[in-house]
C-alpha positions in Angstrom: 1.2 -199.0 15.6 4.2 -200.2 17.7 7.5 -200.3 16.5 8.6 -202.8 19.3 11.9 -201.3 20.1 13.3 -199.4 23.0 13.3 -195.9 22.0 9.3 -195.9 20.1 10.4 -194.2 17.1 12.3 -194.9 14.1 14.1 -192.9 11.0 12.5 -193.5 7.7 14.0 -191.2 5.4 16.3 -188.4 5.8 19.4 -185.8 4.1 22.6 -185.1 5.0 21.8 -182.0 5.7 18.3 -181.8 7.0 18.6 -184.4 9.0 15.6 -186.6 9.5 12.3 -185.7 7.1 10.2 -188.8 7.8 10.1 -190.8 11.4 7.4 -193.5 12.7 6.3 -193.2 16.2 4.4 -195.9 18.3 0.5 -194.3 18.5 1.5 -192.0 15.6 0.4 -192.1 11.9 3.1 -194.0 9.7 5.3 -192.1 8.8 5.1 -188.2 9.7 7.1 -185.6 8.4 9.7 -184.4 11.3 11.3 -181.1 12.1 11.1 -177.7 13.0 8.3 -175.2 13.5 9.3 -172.0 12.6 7.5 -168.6 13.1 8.7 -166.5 10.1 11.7 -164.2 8.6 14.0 -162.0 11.0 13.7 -158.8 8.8 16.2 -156.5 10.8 19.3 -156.2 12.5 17.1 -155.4 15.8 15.4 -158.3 15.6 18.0 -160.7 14.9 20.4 -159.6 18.4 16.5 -159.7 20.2 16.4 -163.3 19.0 20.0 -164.3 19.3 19.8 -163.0 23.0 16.7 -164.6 23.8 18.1 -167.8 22.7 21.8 -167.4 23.9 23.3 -168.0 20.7 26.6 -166.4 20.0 28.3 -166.0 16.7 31.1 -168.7 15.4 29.8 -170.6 18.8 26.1 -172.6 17.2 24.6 -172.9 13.7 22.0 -171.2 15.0 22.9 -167.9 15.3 20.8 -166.0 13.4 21.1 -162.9 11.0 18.7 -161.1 9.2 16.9 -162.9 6.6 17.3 -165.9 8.5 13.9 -168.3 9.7 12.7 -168.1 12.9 13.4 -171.4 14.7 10.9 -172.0 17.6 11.8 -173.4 20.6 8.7 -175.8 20.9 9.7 -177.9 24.1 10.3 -174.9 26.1 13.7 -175.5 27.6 14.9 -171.8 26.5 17.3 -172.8 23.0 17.1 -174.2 20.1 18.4 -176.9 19.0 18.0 -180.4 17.7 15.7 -181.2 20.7 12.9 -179.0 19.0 12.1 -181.4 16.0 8.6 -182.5 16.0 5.6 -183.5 13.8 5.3 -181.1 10.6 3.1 -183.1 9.0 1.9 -186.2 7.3 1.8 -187.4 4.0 -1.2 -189.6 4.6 -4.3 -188.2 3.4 -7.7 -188.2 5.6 -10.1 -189.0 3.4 -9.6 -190.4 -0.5 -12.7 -189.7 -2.9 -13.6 -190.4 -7.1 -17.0 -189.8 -8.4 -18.3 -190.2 -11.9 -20.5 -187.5 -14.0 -22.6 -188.6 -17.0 -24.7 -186.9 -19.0 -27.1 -187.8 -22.2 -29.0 -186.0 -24.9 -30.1 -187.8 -27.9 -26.8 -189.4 -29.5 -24.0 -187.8 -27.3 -23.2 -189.1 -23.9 -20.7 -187.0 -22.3 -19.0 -188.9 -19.2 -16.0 -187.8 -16.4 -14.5 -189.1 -13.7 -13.0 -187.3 -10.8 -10.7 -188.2 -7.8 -8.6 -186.4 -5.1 -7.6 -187.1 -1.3 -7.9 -184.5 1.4 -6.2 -183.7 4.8 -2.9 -184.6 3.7 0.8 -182.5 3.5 3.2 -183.0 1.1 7.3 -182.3 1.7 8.6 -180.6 -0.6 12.4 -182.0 -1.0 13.0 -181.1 -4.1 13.3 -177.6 -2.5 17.2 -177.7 -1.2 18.6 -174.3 -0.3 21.9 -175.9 0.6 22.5 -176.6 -2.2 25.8 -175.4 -3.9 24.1 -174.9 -7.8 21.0 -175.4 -8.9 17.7 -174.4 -11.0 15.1 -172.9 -8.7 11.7 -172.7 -9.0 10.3 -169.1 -10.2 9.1 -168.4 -6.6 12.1 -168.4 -5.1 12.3 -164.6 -6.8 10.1 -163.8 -4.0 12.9 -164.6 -1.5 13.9 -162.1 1.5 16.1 -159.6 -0.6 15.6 -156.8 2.0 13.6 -155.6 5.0 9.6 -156.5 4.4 10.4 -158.5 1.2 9.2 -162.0 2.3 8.4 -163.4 5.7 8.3 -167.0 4.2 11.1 -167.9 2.1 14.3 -166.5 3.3 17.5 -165.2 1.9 19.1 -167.4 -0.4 23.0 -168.3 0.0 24.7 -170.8 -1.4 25.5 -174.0 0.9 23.3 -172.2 3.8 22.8 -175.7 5.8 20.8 -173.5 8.3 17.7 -171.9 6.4 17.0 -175.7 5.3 17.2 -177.8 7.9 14.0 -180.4 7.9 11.4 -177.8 9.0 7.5 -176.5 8.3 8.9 -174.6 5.6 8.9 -177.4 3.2 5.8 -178.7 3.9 2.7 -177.6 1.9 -0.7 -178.8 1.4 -1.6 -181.7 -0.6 -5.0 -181.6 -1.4 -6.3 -181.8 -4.8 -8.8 -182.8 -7.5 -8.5 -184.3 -10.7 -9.9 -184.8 -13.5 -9.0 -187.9 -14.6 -10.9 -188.8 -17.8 -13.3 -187.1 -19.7 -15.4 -188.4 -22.6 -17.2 -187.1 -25.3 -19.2 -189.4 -27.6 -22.2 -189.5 -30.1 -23.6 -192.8 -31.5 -25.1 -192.5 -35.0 -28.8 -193.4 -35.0 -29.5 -197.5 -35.8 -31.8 -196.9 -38.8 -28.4 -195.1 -40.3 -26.2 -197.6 -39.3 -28.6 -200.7 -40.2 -28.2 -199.5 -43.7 -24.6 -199.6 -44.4 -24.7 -203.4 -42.5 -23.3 -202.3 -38.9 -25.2 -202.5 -35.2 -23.7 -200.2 -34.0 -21.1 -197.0 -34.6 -19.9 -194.4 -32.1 -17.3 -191.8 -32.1 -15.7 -190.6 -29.0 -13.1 -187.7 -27.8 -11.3 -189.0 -25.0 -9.1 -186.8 -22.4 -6.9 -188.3 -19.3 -5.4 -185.8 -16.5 -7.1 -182.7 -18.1 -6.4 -180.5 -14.8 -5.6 -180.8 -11.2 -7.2 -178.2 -8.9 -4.5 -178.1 -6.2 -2.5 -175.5 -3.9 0.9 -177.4 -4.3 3.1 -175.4 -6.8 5.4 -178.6 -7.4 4.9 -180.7 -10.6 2.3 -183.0 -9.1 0.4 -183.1 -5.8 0.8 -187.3 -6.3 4.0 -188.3 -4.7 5.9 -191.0 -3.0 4.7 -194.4 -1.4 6.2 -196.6 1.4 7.9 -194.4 4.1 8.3 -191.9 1.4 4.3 -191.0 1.0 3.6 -187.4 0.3 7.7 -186.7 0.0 8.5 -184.8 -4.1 12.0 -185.3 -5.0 11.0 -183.6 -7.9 8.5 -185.9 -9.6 7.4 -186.5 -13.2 3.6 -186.0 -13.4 1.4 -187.6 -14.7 1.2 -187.3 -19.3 -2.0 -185.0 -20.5 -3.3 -187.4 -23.0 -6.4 -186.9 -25.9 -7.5 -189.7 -27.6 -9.6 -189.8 -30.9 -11.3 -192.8 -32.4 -14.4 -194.7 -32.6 -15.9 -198.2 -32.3 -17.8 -200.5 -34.8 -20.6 -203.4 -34.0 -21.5 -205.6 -36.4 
């Protein structure tokens, strides 16, 4: 794609306080999840001052002085700090391949039929995840936060309004690969000399089941989220009802 404007990149969605999460980019997929890449939890005093050094950041003087339990910002454009010139491509919401198949299966009078679909090769960001925030309900992992030396090296300490632990970053972006099953069908048609007799052409029964599981790494409510600029972005989304129907149909 090209945007046609000066700079070859645009904001599509972003926070007050982690910045930009979506951007489009001229020969880039539309959009891409944008931020940092980090490289795990400082788990010590020792390795904070080693990082703060390297990085020449000074207490009371940058965000991005760091203290233990703190994420590990990377510096990916080499220029020897961090800052807000180390945001890149995270991740994209777009998946690689989408894919549904059907099942059936017949023995005598039952007939037992599914469909399946799922996408592949995608990411989703996670932004109902906000660590900044001042008061909220957290997910259950979040008790496997960094409490202490060797405690996590993926989620990290948890304080409220930290603006740095959650700026836009890899952090928040998980797979979003799954597979569903979509419907699933049970039926059984009585036999025609039965039904002949009582005046019908035809009678069938059926147990019907929509959504019955999703086989999926994402630990949100649903691994189907956003459209538009905000593809593969969860602000928390409803997902989709676990429904069973019951009934039957009558030819005359």
């Amino acid at each position: 794609m090209n945007l046609g404007n000066a700079d070859g990149w645009r904001s599509e969605v972003s926070n007050a306080t982690a910045g930009d999460i979506a951007r489009s980019m001229n020969g880039e997929v539309f959009p891409f999840f944008y931020g940092y890449k980090t490289g795990g939890i400082i788990q010590n005093q020792a390795e904070a001052d080693a990082y703060n050094a390297k990085y020449g950041l000074t207490s009371g003087q940058t965000s991005w002085y760091a203290t233990p339990g703190d994420v590990i910002f990377l510096d990916t454009n080499g220029d020897g700090t961090i800052n807000a010139d180390d945001r890149t491509k995270i991740g994209k919401g777009l998946p690689d391949w989408t894919y549904g198949f059907n099942v059936g299966l017949g023995w005598k009078g039952f007939q037992l039929t599914a469909y399946f679909q799922g996408v592949w090769g995608n990411q989703i960001y996670d932004a109902s995840l906000r660590g900044d925030t001042p008061a909220k309900n957290m997910p259950k992992w979040m008790l496997n936060r960094w409490t202490g030396e060797g405690t996590s090296n993926t989620i990290p300490i948890y304080r409220l309004g930290d603006a740095r632990n959650w700026q836009s970053s890899d952090l928040y972006v998980k797979s979003g690969a799954y597979l569903r099953c979509a419907n699933l069908t049970l039926s059984y048609t009585l036999p025609y000399n039965i039904v002949k007799k009582i005046g019908f052409s035809n009678i069938r029964f059926f147990v019907m089941g929509e959504n019955l599981f999703t086989a999926t790494k994402y630990r949100g409510f649903t691994p189907e989220v956003g459209d538009g600029t905000n593809i593969g972005i969860d602000y928390g989304n409803y997902p989709e009802a676990r429904t069973f129907t019951i009934g039957f149909n009558v030819q005359i």
